[in-house]
C-alpha positions in Angstrom: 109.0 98.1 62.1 110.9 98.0 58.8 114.8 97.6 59.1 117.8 96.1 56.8 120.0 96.6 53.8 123.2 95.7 55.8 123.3 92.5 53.1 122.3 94.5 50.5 125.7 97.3 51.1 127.9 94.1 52.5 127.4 92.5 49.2 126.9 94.9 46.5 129.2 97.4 47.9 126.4 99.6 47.1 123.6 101.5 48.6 121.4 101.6 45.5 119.7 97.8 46.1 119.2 98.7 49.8 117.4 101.9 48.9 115.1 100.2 46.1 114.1 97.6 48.2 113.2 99.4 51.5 111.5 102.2 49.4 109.1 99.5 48.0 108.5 97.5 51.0 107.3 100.8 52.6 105.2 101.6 49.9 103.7 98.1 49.8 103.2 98.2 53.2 101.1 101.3 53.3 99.9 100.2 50.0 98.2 97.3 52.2 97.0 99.8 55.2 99.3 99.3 57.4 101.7 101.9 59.7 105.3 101.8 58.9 107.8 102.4 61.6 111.4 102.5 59.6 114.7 101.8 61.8 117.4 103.4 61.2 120.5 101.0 60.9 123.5 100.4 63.5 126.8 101.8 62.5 129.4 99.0 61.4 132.7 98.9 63.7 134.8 97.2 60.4 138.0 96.9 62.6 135.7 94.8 64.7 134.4 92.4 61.6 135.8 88.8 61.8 139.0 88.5 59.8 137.7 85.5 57.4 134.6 87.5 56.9 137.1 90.0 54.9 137.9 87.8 52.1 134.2 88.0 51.0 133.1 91.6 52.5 135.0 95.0 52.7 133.4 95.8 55.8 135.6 99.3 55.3 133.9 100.4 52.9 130.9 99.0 54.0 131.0 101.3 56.8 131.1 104.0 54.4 128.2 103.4 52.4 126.2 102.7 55.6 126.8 106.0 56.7 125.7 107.4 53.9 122.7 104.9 53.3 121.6 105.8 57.1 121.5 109.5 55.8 119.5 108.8 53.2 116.9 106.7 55.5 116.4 109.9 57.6 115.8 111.7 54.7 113.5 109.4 53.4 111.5 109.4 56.4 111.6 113.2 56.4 110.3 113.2 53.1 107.3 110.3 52.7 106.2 111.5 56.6 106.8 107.5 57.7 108.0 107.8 61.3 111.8 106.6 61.5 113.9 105.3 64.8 117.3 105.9 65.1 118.9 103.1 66.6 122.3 104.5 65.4 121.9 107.1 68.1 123.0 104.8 71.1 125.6 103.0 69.1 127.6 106.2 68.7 129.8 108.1 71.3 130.1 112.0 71.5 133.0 111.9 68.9 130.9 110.0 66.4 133.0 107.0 66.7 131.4 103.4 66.8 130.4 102.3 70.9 132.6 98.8 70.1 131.6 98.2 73.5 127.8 97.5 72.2 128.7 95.2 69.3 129.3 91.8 69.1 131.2 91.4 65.8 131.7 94.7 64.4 127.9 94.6 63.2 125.5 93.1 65.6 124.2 94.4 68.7 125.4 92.5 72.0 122.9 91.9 74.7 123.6 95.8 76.2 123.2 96.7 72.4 119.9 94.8 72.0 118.8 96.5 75.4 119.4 99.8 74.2 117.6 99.2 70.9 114.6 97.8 73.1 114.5 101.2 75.1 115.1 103.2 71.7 112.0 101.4 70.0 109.6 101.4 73.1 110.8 105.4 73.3 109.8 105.9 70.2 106.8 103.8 70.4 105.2 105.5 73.3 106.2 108.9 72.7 103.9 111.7 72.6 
């Protein structure tokens, strides 16, 4: 399972690293024989970031451009065949709006979060 470029966005402000980097770690990865499962990324909740964290982070924006990164993920697993997971799915109400309820700090999953991650993966895992 292949997963990250929340750094990558939070402190570039950009997509662009976080694409480059999980494009070649999937191609080294199968470059080495090995099966690639790639998650898709959590939403960010910015209202819900840590108000210190702002001075470093524009966790707005940040939201933004992972919305747009995750898009490009499903895309990319569309197009190279590598089986993705959505984990964004569960973090995500009817409305499209950001589960707060899940998150711990605007970006990590709480333990309910982490439990519905786990059920996402093993879904995805044992499907078929």
């Amino acid at each position: 399972l292949v997963m990250g470029g929340g750094n990558d966005i939070f402190f570039s402000g950009t997509a662009d690293q976080a694409k480059a980097n999980i494009a070649a770690i999937c191609y080294q990865l199968e470059a080495e024989g090995l099966s690639v499962l790639l998650g898709i990324p959590l939403p960010i909740d910015w209202t819900g970031t840590p108000e210190n964290w702002a001075s470093f982070v524009d966790f707005r924006r940040a939201a933004v451009e992972m919305q747009s990164y995750s898009a490009w993920l499903r895309q990319y697993t569309q197009s190279t065949g590598i089986p993705g997971v959505d984990f964004s799915v569960d973090f995500l109400d009817s409305a499209g709006q950001v589960r707060r309820e899940l998150l711990v700090d605007g970006i990590h999953p709480n333990q309910e979060g982490h439990r519905k991650m786990a059920e996402r993966l093993k879904a995805s895992l044992f499907a078929g």
